[in-house]
LUMBA-771504 format. One record per residue: x, y, z of N, C-alpha, C in turn; residue in one letter; chain. Coordinates in nm, 4 decimals. Each point is the difference from the previous one (the first is absolute). Example, Ala and Ser with C-alpha at 12.3 -4.5 7.8 and 13.67 -1.06 7.14 Angstrom:
{{1.3190, -0.5690, 0.7800}, {-0.0890, 0.1190, 0.0000}, {0.0900, 0.1200, 0.0000}, "A", "A"},
{{-0.0350, 0.1050, -0.0720}, {0.0820, 0.1190, 0.0060}, {-0.0770, 0.1090, 0.0730}, "S", "A"},
This chain:
{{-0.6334, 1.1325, -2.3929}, {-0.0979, 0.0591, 0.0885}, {0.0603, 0.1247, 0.0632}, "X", "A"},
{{-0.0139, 0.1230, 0.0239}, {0.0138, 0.0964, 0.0339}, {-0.0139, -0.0285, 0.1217}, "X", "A"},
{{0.0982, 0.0925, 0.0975}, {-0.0015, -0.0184, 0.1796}, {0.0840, -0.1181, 0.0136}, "X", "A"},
{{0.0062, -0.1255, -0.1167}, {0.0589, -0.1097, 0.0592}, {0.1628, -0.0107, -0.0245}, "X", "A"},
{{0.0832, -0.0236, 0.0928}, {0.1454, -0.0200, 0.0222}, {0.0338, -0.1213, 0.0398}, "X", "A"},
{{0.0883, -0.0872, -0.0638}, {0.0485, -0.1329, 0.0633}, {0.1660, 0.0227, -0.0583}, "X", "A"},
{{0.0198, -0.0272, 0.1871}, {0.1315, 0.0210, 0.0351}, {0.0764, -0.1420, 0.0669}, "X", "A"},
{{0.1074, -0.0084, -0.0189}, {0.0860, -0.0779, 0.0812}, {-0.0621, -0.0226, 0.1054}, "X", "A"},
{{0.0030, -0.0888, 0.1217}, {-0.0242, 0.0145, 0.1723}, {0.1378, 0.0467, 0.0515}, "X", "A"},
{{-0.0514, 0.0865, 0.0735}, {0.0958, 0.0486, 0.0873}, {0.0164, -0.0217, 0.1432}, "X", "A"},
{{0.0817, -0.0141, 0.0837}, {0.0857, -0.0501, 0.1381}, {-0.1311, 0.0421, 0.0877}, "X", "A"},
{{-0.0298, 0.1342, -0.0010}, {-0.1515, 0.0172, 0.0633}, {-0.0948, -0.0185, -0.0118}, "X", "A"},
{{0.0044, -0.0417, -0.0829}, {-0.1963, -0.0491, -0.0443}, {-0.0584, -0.1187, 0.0620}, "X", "A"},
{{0.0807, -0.0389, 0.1110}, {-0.0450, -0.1169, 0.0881}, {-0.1576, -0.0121, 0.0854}, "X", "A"},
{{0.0052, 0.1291, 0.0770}, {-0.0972, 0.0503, 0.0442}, {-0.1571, 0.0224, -0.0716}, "X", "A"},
{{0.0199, 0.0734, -0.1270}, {-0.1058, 0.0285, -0.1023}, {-0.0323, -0.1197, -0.0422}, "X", "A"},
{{0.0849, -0.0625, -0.0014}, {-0.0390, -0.1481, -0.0900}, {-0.1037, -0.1226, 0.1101}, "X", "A"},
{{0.0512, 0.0162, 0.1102}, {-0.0487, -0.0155, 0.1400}, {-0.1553, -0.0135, -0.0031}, "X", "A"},
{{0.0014, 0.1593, 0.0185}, {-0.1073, 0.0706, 0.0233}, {-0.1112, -0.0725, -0.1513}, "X", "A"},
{{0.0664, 0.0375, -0.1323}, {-0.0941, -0.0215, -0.1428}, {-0.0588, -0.1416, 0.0869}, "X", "A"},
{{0.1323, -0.0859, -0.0067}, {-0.0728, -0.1581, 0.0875}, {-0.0808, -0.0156, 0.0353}, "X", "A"},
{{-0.0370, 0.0263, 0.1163}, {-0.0535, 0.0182, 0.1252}, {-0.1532, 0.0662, -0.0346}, "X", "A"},
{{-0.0004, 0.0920, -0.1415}, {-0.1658, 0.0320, 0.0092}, {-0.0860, -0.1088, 0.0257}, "X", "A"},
{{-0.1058, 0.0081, 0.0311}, {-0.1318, -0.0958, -0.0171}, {-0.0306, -0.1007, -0.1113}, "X", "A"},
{{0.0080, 0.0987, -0.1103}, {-0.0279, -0.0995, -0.1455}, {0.1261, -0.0164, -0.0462}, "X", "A"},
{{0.1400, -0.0096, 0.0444}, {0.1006, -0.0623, -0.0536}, {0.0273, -0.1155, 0.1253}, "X", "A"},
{{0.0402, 0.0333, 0.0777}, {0.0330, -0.0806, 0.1435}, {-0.0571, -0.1319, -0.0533}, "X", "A"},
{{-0.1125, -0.0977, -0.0566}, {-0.0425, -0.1110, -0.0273}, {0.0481, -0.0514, -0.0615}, "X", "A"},
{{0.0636, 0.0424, -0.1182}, {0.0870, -0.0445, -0.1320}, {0.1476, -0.0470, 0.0458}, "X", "A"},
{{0.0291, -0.0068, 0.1463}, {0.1373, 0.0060, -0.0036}, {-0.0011, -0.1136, 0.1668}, "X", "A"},
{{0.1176, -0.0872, -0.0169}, {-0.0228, -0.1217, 0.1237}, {0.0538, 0.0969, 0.1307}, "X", "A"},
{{0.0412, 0.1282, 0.0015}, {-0.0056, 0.0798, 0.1331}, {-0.0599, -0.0518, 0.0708}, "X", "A"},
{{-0.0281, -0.0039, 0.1640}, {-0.0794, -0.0271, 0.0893}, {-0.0405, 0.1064, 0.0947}, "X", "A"},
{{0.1271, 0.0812, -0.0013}, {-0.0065, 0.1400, 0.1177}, {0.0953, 0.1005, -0.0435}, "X", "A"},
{{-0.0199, 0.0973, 0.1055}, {0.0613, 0.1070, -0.0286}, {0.2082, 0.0121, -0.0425}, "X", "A"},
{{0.0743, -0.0792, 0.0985}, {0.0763, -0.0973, 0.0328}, {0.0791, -0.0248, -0.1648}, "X", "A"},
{{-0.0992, -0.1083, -0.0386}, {0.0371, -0.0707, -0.1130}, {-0.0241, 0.0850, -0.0898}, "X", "A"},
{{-0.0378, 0.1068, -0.0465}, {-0.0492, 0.0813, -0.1242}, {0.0772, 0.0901, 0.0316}, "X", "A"},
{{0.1003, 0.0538, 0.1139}, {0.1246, 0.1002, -0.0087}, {0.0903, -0.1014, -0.0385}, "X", "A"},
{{0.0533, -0.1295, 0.0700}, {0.0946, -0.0919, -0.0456}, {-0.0266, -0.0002, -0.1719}, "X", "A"},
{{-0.0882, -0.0886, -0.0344}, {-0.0379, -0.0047, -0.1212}, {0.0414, 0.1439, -0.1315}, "X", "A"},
{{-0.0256, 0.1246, 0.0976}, {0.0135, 0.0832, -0.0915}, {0.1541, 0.0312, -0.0233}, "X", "A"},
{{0.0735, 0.0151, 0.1216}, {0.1377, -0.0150, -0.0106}, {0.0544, -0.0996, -0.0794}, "X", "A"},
{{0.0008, -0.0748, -0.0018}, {0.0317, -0.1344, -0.0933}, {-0.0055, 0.0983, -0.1316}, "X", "A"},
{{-0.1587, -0.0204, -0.0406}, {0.0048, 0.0118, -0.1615}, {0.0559, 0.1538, -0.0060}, "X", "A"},
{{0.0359, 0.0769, 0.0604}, {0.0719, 0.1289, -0.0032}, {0.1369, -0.0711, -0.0099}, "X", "A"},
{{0.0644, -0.0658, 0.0565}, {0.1360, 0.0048, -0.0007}, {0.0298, -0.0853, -0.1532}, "X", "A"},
{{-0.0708, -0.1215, -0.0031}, {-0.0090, -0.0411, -0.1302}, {0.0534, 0.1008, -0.1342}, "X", "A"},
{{-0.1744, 0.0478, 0.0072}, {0.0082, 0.1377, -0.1025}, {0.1687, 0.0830, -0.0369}, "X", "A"},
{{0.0149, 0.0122, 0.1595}, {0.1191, 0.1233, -0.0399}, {0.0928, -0.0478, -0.0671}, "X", "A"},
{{0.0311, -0.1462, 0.1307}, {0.1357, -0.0674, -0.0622}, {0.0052, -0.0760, -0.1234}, "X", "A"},
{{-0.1560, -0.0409, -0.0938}, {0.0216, -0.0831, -0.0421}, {-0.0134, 0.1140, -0.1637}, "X", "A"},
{{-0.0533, 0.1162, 0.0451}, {-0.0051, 0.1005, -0.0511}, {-0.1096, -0.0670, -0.1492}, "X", "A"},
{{-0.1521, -0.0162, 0.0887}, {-0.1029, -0.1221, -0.0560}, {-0.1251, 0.0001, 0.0407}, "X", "A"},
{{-0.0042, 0.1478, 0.0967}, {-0.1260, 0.0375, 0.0304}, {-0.0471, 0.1724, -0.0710}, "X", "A"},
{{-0.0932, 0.0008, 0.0009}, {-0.0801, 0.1294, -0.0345}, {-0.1328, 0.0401, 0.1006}, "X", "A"},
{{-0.0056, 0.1559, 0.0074}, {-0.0504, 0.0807, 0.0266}, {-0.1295, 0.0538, -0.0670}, "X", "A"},
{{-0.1484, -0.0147, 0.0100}, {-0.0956, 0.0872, -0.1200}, {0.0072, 0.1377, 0.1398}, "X", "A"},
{{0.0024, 0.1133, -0.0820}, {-0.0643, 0.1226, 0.0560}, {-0.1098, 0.0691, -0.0807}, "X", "A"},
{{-0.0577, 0.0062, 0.0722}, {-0.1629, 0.1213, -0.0897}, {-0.0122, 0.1013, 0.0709}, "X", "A"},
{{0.0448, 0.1092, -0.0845}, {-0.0037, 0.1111, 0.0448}, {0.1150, 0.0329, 0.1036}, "X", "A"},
{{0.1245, -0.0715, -0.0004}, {0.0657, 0.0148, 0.0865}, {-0.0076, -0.1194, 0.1720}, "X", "A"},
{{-0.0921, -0.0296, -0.0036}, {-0.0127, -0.0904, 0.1234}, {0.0020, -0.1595, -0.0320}, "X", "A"},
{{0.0845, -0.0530, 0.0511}, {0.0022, -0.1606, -0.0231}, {-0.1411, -0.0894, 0.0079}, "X", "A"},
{{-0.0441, -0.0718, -0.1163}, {-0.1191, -0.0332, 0.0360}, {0.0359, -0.1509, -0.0385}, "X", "A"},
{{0.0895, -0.0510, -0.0719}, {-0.0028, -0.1935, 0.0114}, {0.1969, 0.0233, -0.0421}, "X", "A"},
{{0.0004, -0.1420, -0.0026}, {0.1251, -0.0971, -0.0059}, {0.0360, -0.1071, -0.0110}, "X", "A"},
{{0.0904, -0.0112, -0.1135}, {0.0465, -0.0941, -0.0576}, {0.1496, -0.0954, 0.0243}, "X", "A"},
{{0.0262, -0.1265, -0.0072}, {0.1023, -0.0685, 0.0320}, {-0.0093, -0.0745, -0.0844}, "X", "A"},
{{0.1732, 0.0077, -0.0426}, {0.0379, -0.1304, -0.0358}, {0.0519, -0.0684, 0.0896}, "X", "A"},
{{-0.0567, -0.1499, -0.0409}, {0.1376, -0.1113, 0.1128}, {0.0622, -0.0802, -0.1415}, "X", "A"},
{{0.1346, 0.0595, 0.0268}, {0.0936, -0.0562, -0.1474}, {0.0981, -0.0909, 0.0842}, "X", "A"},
{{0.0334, -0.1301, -0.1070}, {0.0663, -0.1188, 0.0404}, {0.1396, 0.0190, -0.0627}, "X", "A"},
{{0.1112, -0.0584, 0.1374}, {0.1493, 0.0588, -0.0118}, {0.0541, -0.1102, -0.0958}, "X", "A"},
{{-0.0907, -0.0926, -0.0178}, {0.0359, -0.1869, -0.0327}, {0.0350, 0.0434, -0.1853}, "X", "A"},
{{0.0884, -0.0477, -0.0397}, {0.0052, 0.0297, -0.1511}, {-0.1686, -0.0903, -0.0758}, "X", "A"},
{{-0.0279, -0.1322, 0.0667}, {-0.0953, -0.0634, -0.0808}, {-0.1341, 0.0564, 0.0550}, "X", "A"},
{{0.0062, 0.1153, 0.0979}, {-0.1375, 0.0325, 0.0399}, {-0.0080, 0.1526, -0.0874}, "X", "A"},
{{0.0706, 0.0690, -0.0459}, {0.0454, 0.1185, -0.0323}, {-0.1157, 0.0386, -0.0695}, "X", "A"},
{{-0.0659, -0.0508, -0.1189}, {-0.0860, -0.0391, -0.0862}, {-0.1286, 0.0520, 0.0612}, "X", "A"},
{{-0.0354, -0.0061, 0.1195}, {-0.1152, 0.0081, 0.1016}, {0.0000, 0.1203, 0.0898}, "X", "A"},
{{-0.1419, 0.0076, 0.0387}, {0.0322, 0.1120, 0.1124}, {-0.1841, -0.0332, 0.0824}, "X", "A"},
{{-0.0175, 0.0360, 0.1053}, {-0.0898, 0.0382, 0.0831}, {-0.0283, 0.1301, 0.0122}, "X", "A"},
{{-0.1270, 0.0716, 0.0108}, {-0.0346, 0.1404, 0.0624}, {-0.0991, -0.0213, 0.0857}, "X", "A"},
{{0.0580, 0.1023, 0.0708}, {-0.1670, 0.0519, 0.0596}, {0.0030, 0.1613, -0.0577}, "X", "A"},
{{-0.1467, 0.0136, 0.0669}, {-0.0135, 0.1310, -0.0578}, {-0.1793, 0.0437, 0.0782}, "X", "A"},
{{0.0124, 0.1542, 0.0336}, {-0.1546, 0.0282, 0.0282}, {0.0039, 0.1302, -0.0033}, "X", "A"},
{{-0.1792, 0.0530, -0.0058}, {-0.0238, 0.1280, -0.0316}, {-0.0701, 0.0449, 0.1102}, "X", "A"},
{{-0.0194, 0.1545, 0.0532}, {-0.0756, -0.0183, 0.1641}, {-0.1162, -0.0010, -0.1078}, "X", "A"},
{{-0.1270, -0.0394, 0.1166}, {-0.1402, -0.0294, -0.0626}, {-0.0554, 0.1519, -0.0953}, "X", "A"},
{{-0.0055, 0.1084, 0.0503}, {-0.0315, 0.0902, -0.0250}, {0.0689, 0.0581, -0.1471}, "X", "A"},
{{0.1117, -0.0632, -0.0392}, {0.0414, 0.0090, -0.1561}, {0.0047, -0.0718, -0.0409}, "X", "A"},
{{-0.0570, -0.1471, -0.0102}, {-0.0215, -0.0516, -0.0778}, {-0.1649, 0.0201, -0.1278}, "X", "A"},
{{0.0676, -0.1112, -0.0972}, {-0.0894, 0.0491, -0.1090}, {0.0518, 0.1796, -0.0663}, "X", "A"},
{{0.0982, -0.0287, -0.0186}, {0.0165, 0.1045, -0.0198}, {0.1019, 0.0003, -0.1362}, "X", "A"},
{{0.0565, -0.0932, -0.0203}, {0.1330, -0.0169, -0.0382}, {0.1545, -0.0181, 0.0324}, "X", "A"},
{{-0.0319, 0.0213, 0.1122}, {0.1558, 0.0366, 0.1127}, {0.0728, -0.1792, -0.0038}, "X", "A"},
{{-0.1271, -0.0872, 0.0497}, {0.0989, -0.1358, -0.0105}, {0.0291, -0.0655, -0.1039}, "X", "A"},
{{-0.0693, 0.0275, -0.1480}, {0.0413, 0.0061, -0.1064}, {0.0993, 0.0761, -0.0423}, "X", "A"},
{{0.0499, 0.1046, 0.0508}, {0.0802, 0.0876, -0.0820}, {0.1508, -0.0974, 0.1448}, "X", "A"},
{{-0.0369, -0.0119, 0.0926}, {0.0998, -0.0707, 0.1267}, {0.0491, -0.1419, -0.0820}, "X", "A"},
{{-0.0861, -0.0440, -0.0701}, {0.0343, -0.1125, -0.0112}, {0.0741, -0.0239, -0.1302}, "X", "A"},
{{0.0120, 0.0770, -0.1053}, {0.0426, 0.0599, -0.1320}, {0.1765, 0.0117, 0.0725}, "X", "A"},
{{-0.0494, 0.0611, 0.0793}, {0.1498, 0.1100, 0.0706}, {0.0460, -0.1544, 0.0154}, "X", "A"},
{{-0.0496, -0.0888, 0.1266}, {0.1168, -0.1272, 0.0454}, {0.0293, -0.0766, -0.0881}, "X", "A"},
{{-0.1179, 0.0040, -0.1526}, {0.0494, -0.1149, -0.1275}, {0.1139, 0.0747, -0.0449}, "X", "A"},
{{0.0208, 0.0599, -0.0088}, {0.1087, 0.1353, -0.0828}, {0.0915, -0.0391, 0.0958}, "X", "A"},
{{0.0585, 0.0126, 0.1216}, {0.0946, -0.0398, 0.1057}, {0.0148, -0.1526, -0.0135}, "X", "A"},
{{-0.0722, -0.0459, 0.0204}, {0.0376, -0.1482, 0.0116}, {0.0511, -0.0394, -0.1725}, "X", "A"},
{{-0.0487, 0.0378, -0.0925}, {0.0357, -0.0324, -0.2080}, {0.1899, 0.0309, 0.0491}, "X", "A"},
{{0.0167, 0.1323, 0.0771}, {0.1007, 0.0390, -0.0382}, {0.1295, -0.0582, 0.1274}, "X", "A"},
{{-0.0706, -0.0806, 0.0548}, {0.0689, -0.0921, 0.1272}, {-0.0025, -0.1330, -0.0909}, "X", "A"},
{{-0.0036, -0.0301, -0.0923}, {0.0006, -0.1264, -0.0909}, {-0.1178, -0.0800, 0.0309}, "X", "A"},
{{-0.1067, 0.0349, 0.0318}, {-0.0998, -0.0713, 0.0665}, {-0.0978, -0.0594, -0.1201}, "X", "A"},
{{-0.0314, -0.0576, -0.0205}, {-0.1100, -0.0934, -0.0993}, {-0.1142, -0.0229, 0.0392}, "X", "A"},
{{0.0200, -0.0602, 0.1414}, {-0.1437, -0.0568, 0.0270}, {-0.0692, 0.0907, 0.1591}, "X", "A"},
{{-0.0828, 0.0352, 0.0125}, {-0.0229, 0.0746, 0.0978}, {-0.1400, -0.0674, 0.0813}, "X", "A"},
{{0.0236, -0.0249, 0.1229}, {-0.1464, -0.0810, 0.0702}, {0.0082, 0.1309, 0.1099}, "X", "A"},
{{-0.1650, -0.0292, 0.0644}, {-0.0677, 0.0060, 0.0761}, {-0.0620, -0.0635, 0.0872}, "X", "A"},
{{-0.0240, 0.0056, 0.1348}, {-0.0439, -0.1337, 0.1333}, {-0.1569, 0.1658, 0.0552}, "X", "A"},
{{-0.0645, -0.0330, -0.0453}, {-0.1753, 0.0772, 0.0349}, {-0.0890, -0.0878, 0.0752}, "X", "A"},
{{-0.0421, 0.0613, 0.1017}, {-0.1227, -0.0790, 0.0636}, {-0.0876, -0.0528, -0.0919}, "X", "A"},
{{-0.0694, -0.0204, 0.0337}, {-0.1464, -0.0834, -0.0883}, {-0.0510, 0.1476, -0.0067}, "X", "A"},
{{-0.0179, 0.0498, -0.0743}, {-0.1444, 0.1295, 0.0199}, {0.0101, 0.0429, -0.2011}, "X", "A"},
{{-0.1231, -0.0025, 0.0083}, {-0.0368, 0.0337, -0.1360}, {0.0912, 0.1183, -0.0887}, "X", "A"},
{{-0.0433, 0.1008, 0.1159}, {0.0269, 0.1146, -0.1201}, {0.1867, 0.0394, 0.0178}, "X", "A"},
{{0.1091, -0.1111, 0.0801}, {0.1317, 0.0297, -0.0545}, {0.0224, -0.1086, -0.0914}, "X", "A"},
{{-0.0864, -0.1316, 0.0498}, {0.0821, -0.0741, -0.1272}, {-0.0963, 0.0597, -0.1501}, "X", "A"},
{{-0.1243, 0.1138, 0.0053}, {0.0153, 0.0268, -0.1310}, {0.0565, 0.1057, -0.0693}, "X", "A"},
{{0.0577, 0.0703, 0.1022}, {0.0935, 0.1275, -0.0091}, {0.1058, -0.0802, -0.1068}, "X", "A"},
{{0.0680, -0.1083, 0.0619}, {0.1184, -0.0658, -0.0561}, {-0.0440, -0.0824, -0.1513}, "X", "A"},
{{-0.0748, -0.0600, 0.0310}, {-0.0581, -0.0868, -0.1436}, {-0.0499, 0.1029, -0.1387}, "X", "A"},
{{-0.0254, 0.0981, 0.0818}, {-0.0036, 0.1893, -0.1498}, {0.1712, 0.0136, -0.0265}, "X", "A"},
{{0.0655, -0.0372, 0.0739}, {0.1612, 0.0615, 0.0066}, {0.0856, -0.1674, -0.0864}, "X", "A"},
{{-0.0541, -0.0956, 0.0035}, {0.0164, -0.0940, -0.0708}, {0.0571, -0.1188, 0.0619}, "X", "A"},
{{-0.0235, -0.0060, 0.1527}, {0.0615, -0.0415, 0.0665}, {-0.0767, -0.1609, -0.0083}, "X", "A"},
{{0.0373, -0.1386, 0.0386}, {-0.1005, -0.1075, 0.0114}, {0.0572, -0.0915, 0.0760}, "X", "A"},
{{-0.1574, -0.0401, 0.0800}, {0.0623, -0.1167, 0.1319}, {0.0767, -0.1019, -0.0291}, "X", "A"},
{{0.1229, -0.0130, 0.0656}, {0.0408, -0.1158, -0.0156}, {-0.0246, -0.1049, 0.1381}, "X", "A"},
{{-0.0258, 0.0541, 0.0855}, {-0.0633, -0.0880, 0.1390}, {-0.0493, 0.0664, 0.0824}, "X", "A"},
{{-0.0675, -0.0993, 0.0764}, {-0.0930, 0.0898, 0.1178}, {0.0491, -0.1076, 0.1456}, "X", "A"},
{{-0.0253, 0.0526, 0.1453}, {0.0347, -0.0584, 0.1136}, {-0.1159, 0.0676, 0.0862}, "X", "A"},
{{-0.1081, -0.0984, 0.0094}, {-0.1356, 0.0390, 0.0770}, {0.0222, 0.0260, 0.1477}, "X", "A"},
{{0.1208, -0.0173, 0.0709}, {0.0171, 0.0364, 0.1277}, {0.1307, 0.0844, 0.0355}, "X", "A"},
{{0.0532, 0.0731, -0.0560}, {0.0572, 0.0881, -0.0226}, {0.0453, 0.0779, 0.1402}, "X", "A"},
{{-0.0849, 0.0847, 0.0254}, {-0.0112, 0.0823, 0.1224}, {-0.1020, -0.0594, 0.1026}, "X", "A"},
{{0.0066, 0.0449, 0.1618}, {-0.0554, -0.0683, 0.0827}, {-0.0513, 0.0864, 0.1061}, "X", "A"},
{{-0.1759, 0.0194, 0.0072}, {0.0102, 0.0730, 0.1485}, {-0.0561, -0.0744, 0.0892}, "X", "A"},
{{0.0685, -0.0029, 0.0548}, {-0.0579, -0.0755, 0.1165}, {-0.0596, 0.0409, 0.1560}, "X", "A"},
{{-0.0292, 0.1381, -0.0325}, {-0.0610, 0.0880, 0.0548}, {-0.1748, -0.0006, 0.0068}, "X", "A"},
{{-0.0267, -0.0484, -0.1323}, {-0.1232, -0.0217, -0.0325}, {-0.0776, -0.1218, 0.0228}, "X", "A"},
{{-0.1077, 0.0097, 0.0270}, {-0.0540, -0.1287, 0.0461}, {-0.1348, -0.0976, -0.0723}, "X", "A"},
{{0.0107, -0.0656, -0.0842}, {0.0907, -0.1182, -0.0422}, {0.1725, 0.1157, -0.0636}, "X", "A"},
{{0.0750, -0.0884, 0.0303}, {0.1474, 0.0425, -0.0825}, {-0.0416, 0.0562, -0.1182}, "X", "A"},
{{0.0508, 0.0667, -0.0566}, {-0.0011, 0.0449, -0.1399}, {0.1051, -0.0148, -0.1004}, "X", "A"},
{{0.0116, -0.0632, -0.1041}, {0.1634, 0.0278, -0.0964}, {-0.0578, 0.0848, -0.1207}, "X", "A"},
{{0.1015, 0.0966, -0.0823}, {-0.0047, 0.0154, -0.1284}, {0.1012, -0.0493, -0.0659}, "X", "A"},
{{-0.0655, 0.0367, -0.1380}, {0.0899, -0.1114, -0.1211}, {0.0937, 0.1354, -0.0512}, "X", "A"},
{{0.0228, -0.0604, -0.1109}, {0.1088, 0.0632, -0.0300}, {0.0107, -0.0446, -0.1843}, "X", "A"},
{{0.0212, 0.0781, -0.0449}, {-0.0127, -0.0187, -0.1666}, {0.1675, -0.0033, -0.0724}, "X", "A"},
{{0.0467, -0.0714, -0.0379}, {0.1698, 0.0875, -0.0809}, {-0.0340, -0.0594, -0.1323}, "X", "A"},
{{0.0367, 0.1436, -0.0284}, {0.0033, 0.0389, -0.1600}, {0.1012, 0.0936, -0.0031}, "X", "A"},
{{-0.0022, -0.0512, -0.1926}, {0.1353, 0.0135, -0.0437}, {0.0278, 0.0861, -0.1382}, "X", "A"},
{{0.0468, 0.1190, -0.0377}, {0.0415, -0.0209, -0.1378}, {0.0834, 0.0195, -0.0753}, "X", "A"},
{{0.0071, -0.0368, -0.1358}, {0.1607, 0.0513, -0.0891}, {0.0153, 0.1403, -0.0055}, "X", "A"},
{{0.1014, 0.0417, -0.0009}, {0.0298, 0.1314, -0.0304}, {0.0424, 0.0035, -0.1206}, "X", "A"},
């Protein structure tokens, strides 16, 4: 895709990554609660990234628009495996960007000895069918997952993990 760049994460991208969070139509997809937890949160998977040298960057056109993580296991019998997250801001998606993001972390994780690669997605249609086009398939679901209890009756979402070979 032309305009599109996927880079390493870098030591600063804490903030941007923050902020991508924090839009409207991403902020739901993610167990954040506040402002608080989505800078903590972003620091984390920033320091991850750097040190674990296992995260990526999409830019379009030069401006950071999603991001990718690996969470890779130090265990020799977990080695085999890996976790991501990964998101696109709303406004580029459908585009190709988390397809071409997600190409980028299979390529990182193949070459981290990785085999099997999962995903943990809310319940919502159109990521677990983002993933099931990418070849990904449920291996369990947990109907109470996340919790607000802000809302009145309580509210939980679920949560989908899927998985696939590389």
């Amino acid at each position: 895709m032309k305009g599109l760049e996927i880079r390493p994460i870098l030591e600063g991208d804490a903030p941007v990554i923050k902020e991508l969070l924090m839009e409207e139509r991403t902020e739901p997809f993610f167990p954040m609660g506040d402002p608080h937890e989505f800078e903590e949160g972003s620091k984390y998977w920033v320091s991850i990234g750097v040190n674990e040298r296992a995260g990526l960057v999409a830019l379009y056109q030069g401006v950071p628009v999603g991001m990718g993580l690996l969470f890779l296991h130090s265990y020799k019998r977990l080695k085999h495996q890996a976790t991501h997250v990964m998101f696109v801001s709303a406004q580029f998606r459908r585009m190709g960007i988390g397809s071409a993001l997600l190409r980028a972390l299979m390529e990182l994780a193949k070459r981290e000895g990785v085999e099997l690669l999962s995903v943990e997605v809310y319940d919502d249609p159109g990521v677990a069918l983002f993933y099931k086009k990418q070849k990904f398939v449920e291996f369990a679901r947990q109907q109470k997952w996340t919790k607000d209890a802000t809302k009145n009756p309580v509210q939980y979402r679920a949560r989908i993990c899927m998985e696939r070979f590389l």
